[in-house]
Structures are given as C-alpha cells and as structure tokens.
C-alpha positions in Angstrom: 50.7 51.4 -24.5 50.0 50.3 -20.8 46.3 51.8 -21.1 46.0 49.4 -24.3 47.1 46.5 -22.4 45.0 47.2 -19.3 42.2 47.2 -21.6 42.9 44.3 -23.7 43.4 42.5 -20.2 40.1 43.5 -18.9 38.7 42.3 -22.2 40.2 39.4 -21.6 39.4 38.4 -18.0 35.7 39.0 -18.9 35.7 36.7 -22.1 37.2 34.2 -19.6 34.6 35.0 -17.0 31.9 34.9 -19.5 33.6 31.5 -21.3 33.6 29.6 -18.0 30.3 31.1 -16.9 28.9 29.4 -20.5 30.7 26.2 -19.9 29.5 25.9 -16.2 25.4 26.5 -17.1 25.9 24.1 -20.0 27.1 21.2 -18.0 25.4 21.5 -14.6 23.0 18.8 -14.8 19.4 20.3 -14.7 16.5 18.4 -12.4 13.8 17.3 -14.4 10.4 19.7 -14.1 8.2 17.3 -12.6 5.0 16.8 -14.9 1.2 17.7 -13.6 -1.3 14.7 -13.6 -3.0 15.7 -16.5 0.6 16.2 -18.3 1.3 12.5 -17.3 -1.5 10.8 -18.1 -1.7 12.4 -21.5 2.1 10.8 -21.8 0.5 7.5 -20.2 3.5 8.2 -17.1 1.4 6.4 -14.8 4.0 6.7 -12.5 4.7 10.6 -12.6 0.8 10.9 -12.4 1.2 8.5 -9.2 3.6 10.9 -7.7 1.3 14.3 -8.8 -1.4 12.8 -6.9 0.8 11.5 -4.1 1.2 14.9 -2.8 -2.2 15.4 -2.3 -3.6 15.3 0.9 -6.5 13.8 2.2 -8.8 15.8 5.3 -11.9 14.4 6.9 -12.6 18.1 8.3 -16.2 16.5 9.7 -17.5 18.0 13.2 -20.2 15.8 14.9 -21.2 15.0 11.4 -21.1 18.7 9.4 -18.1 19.5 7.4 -16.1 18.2 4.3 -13.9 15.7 3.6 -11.5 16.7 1.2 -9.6 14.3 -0.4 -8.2 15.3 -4.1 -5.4 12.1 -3.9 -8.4 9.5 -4.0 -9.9 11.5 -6.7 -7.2 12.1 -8.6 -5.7 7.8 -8.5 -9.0 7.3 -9.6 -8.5 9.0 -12.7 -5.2 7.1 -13.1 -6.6 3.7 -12.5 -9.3 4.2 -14.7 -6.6 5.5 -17.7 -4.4 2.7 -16.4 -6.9 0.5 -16.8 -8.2 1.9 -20.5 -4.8 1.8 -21.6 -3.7 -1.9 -20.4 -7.2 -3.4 -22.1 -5.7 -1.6 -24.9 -2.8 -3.3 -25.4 -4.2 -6.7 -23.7 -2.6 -6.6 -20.6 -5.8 -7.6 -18.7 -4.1 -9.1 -15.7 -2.6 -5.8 -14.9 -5.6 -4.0 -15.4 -7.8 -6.4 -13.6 -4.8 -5.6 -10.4 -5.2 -1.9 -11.0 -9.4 -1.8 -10.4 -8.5 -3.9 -7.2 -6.6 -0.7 -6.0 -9.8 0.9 -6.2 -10.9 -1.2 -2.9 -7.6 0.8 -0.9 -8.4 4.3 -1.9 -9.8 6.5 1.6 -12.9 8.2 1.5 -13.9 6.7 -1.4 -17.7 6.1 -0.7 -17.7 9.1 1.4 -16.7 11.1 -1.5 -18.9 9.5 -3.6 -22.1 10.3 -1.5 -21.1 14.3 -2.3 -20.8 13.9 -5.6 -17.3 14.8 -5.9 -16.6 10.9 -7.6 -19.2 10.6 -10.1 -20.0 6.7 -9.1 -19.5 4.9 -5.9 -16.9 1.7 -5.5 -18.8 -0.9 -7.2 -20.3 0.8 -9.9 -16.9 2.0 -10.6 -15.4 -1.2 -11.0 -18.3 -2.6 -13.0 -17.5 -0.2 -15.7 -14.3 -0.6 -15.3 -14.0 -4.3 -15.6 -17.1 -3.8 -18.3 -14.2 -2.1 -20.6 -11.2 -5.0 -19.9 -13.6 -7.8 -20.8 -15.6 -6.2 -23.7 -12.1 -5.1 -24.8 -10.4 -8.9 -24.0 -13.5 -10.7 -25.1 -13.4 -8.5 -28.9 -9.8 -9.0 -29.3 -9.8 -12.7 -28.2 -6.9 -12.5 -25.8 -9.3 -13.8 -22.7 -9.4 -17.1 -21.7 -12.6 -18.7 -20.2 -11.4 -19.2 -17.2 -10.3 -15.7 -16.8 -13.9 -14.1 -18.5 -15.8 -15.9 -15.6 -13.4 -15.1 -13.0 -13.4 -11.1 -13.5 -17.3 -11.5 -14.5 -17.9 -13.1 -10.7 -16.2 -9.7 -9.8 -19.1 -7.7 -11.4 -22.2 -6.8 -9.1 -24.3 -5.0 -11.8 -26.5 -7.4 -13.2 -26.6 -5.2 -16.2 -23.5 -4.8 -16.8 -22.9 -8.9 -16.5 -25.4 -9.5 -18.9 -23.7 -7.1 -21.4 -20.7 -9.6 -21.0 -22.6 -12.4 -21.6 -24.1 -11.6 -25.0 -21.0 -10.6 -26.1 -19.9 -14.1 -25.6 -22.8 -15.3 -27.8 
C-alpha cells in the first residue's frame, strides 16, 4: 500500500509539474517575430519595412577613389517610398505621397549608388516617375486640384514626363 501511494504521489507531482509548466508557456506573453521588408511591404507595414531597412548599414569603403560603397538602407527605403507612394496615389492621399518622394532628397549615397547601377535611376529621374504615378493617378481619379497639379508638375525635371501630365489634362 505505501508503494501504491508513492507512486500515485509521483504521478501526481508530475501532472502538477506538467499542469503548471502548460499554464506558464500559455500565458507568457510572446514578442512578436519581427517581419522582413519584403514581408512588410507585401502587408503595406510601411513602418515594420522602415525598421527592416533601418538596420541596415551604410559603408563608403572608397580608398583614394577605388572601392564600394555599400549602402543596402538607401536601397532598400527606396523601395518603400516608391510602394508608399503607389499605395497612397491609390487611395488618393497625394499630399502624403508627394512628402514621401521628398524623402528621396535625404537618402545617403543616393547618386553615388546610382552611378553603379545598384539603384536603377538616379534622384531626379526617380522622382519624375514617381510624381508621374501620383498625378496620372490624382489627375484620373479627379481628387487633384489645380493648384496642386501645377505645384507637384514644377517639381518634375523630365520634360517628357511633364508633357505626359499635360495631355492628360486635355
């Protein structure tokens, strides 16, 4: 009888152990995996693709002119202003947008890394296109004022690319 009850103890103290064990995992409050900038800007999480690319670091590893620069962060915000910018013409929030290709003119390296060929167009090409999309997409929908068409068209230096504006304004 005392075997039986020094098993059914030990049974016992491990179904506790296990039970509280169980109940511990199941309310300890689990950090949140943080997501990858492709992962975020798939979700539009503009902010969680901000902080991706935040860790990023920039190097200018140049040596009386020979070297690299390597800087994935401006590469990578330029990806996530040009989404930002996609999606905020989207849903007409062309004032935002219009803020977000201004960051452009902060990003390091950017001409630099433009000249190698690792950013397919340099800074003013780059916002051409880019404020190309918010007006063609402001202009269609009708949510652009005048005032505002001509402001962000004096921000253009692609003649092209103005005069693309303009007809659609005919």
């Amino acid at each position: 009888v005392k075997e039986l009850k020094i098993r059914l103890w030990h049974a016992l103290c491990t179904g506790i152990i296990i039970l509280s064990l169980i109940v511990y995992v199941s309310f300890i409050p689990s950090a949140p995996i943080p997501l990858t900038l492709d992962q975020a800007l798939t979700a539009y999480n503009f902010e969680a693709a901000r902080e991706a690319a935040a860790d990023s670091e920039c190097k200018d590893e140049r040596i009386l002119g020979f070297g690299d620069i390597i800087c994935p962060r401006t590469i990578n915000l330029v990806k996530i202003i040009t989404a930002e910018v996609t999606y905020m013409s989207d849903n007409n929030q062309f004032a935002k947008a219009a803020s977000s290709i201004e960051e452009l003119n902060a990003l390091e390296y950017f001409d630099e890394l433009s000249k190698v060929g690792q950013i397919q167009n340099n800074l003013n090409d780059t916002k051409d296109a880019l404020y190309l999309t918010l007006l063609t997409k402001g202009i269609n929908s009708k949510q652009l004022s005048e005032e505002k068409i001509k402001i962000y068209l004096s921000l253009m230096t692609d003649g092209e690319k103005k005069e693309i504006v303009e007809n659609l304004l005919k």
